[in-house]
Every structure is written in structure tokens, then in C-alpha cells.
C-alpha positions as CSV (number, residue, x, y, z in Angstrom):
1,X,0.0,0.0,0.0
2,X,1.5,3.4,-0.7
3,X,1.5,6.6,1.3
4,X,-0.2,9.5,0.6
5,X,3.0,11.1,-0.3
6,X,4.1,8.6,-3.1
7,X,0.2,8.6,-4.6
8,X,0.7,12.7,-5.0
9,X,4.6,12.2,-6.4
10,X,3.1,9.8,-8.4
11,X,0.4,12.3,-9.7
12,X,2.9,15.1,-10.2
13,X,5.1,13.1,-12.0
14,X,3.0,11.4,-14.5
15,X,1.3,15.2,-15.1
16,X,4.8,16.7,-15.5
17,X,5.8,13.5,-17.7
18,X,2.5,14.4,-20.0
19,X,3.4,18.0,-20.0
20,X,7.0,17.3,-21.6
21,X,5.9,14.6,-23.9
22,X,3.7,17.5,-25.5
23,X,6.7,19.8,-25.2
24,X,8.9,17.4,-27.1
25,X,7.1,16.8,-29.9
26,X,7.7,19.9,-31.7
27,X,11.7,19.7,-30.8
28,X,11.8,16.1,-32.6
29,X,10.5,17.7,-35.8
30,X,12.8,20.5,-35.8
31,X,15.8,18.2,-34.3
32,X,15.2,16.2,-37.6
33,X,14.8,19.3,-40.2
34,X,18.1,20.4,-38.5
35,X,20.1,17.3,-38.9
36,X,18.3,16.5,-42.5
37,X,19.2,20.4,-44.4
38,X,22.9,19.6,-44.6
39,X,22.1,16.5,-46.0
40,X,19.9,17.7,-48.7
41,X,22.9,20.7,-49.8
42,X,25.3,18.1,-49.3
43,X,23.3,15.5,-52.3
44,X,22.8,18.8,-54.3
45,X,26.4,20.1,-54.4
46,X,27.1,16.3,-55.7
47,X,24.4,16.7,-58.0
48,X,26.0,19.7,-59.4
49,X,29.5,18.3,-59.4
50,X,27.9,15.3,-61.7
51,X,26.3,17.4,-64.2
52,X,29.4,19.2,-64.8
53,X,31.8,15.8,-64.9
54,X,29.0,15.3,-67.9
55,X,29.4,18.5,-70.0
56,X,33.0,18.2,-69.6
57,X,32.7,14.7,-70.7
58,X,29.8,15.3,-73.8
59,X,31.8,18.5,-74.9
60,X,35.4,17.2,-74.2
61,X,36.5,20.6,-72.7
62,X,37.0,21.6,-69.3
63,X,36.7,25.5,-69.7
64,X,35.4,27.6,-67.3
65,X,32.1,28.5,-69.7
66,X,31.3,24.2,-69.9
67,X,31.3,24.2,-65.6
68,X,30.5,27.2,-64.2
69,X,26.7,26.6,-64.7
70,X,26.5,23.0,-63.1
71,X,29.2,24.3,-60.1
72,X,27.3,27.1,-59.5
73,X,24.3,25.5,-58.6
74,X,26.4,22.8,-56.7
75,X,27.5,26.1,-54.7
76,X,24.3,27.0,-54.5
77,X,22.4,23.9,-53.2
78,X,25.2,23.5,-50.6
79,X,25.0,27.1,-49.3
80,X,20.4,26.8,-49.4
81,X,21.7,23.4,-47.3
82,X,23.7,25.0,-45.0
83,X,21.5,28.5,-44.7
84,X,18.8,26.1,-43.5
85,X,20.1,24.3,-41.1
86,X,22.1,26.7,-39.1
87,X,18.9,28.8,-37.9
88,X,17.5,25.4,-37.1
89,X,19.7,23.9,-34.9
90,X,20.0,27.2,-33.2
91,X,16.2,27.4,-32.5
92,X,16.2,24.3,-31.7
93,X,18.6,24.7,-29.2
94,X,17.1,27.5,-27.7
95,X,14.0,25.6,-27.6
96,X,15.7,22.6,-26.0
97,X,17.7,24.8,-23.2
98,X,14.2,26.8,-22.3
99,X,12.4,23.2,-22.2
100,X,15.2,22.1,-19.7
101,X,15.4,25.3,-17.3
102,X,11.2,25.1,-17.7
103,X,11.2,21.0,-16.4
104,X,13.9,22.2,-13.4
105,X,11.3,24.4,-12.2
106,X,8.2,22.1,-12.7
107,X,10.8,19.6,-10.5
108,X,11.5,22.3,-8.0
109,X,8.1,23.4,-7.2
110,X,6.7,19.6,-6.8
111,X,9.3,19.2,-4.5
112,X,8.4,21.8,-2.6
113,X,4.3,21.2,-2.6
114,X,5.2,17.7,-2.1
115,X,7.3,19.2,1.2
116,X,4.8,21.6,1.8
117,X,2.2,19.0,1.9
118,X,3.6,16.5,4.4
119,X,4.5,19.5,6.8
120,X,0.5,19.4,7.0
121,X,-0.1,16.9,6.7
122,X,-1.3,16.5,10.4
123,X,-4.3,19.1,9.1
124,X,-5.3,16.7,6.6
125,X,-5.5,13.3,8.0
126,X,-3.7,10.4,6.3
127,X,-6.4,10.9,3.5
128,X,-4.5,13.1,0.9
């Protein structure tokens, strides 16, 4: 049989584990958009880098006119890539760091109700 005090830990915690499960959710998405963005710049700068190995190889030449055009977007998909994913991964962790500072408080304050409680308890009864 529990005591009072670990039935209302019990209900703190499982609210507070609900509350941050909600929380999360919206981190994961961004967490993967972050990580993904490079990625996708990285696959497009190699992309580009193939389209110009193939004009240089269907015109035979290797002037700067045959592989500016299929470097240039290589440039550009890499840069798109990388412009993406920086503010990302810094929202996300300023989401991540206000997400942790917010479930320190949620953990300070049901320790103190929780202490709060048991102090008087002796006004309630042992029926919490």
C-alpha cells in the first residue's frame, strides 16, 4: 500500500511526464529538419559536381564557360543546405535549453508542494 505522499509524487510526476511529452514533440520535428538540411545541400552540391563531370565529358573541354553553370548550382544547393540548417539547430537549441530550465522548475516546485504537503499533513488526515 502506498502513502499519501508517493500517490501525489506519483500524480505530479505522470502530469509533468505528460506535460513534456507535449513539449517534445515539436523539438523532434525541428531536431530532424536540422540534422536532415545539410544533408539535402550536401546530395545537391554532388548533383551539381555530376552534371558538370557530364558536360566536360559530352563537350570534351574543361573550360570555365562548360562548368560554371553545373558548379554554380552545386554552390548554390550546398549554401540553401547549409543556410537552413544553421537557424535550425539554433532554435532548436534555444528551444531545447528553455524546455530544460522550464522542467527544473516544474521539479523544484513539486518538491516543494510535495514538502509543503507533508508539513500538514497533520491538518489533513492520512487521506490526501
Amino acid at each position: 500500500l502506498k502513502s499519501s505522499s508517493n500517490v501525489s509524487r506519483d500524480i505530479l510526476a505522470l502530469a509533468q511526464l505528460a506535460a513534456t511529452k507535449d513539449a517534445t514533440k515539436g523539438l523532434s520535428i525541428l531536431s530532424v529538419f536540422a540534422s536532415t538540411t545539410p544533408f539535402i545541400g550536401l546530395f545537391g552540391t554532388v548533383w551539381g559536381i555530376m552534371n558538370a563531370l557530364k558536360t566536360i565529358s559530352a563537350t570534351g573541354q574543361a573550360s570555365i564557360d562548360v562548368v560554371a553553370g553545373p558548379i554554380g548550382e552545386a554552390l548554390i544547393a550546398t549554401a540553401v543546405g547549409i543556410a537552413t540548417a544553421i537557424p535550425a539547430v539554433l532554435t532548436y537549441n534555444y528551444f531545447l535549453r528553455k524546455q530544460r530550465v522550464h522542467i527544473t522548475d516544474v521539479d523544484g516546485f513539486i518538491e516543494d508542494f510535495l514538502r509543503h504537503a507533508m508539513r500538514q499533513r497533520k491538518h489533513w488526515g492520512e487521506k490526501c
